[in-house]
C-alpha positions in Angstrom: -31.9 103.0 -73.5 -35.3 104.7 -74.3 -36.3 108.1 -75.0 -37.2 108.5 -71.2 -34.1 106.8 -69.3 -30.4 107.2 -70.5 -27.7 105.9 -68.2 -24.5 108.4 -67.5 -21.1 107.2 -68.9 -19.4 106.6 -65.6 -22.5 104.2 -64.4 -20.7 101.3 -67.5 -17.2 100.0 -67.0 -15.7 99.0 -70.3 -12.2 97.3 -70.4 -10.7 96.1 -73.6 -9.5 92.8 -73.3 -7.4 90.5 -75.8 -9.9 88.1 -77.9 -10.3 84.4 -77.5 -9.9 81.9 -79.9 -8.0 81.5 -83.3 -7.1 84.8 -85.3 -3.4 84.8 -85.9 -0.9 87.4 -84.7 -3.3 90.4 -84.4 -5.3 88.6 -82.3 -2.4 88.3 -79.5 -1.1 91.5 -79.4 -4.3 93.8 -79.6 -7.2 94.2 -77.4 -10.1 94.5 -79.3 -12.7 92.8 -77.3 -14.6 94.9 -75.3 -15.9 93.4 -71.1 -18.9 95.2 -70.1 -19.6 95.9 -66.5 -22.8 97.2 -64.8 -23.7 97.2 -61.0 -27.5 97.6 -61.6 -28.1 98.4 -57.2 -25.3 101.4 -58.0 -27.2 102.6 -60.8 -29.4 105.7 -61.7 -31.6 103.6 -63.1 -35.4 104.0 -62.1 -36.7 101.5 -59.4 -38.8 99.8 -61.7 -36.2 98.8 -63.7 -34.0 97.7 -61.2 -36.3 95.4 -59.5 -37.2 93.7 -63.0 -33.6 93.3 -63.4 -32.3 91.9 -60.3 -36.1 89.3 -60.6 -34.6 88.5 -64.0 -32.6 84.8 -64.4 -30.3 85.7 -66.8 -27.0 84.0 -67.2 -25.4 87.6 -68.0 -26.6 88.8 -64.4 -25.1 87.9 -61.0 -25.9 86.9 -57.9 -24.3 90.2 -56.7 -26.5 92.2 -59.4 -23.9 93.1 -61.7 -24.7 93.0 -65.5 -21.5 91.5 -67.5 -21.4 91.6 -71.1 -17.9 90.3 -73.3 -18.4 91.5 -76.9 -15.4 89.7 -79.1 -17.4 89.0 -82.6 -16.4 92.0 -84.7 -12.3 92.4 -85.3 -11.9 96.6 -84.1 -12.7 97.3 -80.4 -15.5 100.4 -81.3 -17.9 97.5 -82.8 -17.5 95.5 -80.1 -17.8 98.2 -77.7 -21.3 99.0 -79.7 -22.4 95.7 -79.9 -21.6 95.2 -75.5 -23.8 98.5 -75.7 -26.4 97.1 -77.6 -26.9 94.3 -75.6 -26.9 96.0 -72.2 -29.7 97.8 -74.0 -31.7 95.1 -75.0 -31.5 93.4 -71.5 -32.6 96.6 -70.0 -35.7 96.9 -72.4 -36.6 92.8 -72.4 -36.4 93.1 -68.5 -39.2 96.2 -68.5 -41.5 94.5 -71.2 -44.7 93.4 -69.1 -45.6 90.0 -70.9 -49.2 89.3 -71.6 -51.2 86.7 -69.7 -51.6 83.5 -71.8 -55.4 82.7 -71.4 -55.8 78.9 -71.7 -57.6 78.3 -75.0 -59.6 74.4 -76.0 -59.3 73.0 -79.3 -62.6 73.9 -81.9 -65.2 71.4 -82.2 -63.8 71.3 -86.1 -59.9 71.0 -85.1 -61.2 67.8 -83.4 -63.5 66.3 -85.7 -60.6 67.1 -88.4 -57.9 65.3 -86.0 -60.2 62.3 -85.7 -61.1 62.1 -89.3 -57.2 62.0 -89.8 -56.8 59.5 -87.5 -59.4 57.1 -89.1 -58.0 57.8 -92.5 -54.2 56.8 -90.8 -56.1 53.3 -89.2 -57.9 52.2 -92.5 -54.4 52.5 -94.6 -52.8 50.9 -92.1 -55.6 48.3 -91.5 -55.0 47.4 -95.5 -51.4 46.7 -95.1 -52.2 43.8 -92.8 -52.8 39.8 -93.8 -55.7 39.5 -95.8 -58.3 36.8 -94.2 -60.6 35.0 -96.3 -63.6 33.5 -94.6 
């Protein structure tokens, strides 16, 4: 994961499974795409991590607090197993990263005068497009 936590081998459950979709022959007679299984309560991760994780609403984690992961885009089963790797990976570190606060910001005095300036410029070409009245 990082250069501080690694999970153990045994902690993932990878089963190769046959593809979906369209791909001809191959695709119905070899498994090549890889289903990705990680209980994050029985893991050896830090608690840190798991508590981000299990606060997380992702549509990969469930209720139960298992991390599921089907990898089918490449056509051999050891790029798929990488890329279900790679994205356990990624989830791990996106769940850790501490977002930043977003302080509320106004608009500058120019922004506004610039907007309003616009805006007149918008009402005067339009304001020329109407009936001309002659008094």
């Amino acid at each position: 994961m990082s250069n501080s936590v690694t999970l153990p081998d045994h902690e993932i459950e990878l089963t190769a499974i046959r593809a979906q979709g369209a791909g001809g022959q191959n695709v119905n007679k070899t498994s090549t795409a890889i289903h990705l299984r990680f209980d994050i309560r029985a893991s050896s991760l830090p608690p840190f991590y798991q508590e981000r994780l299990l606060a997380m609403t992702h549509h990969l984690i469930t209720a139960e607090g298992v991390v599921i992961i089907k990898a089918q885009e490449y056509r051999s089963q050891e790029m798929n197993r990488e890329a279900a790797l790679s994205r356990l990976a990624a989830l791990i570190q996106q769940a850790v990263v501490v977002e930043k606060v977003r302080r509320p910001t106004r608009p500058t005095k120019a922004s506004k005068v610039r907007r309003l300036e616009g805006k007149s410029r918008k009402a005067s070409t339009k304001a020329l497009r109407g009936k001309v009245r002659q008094a």
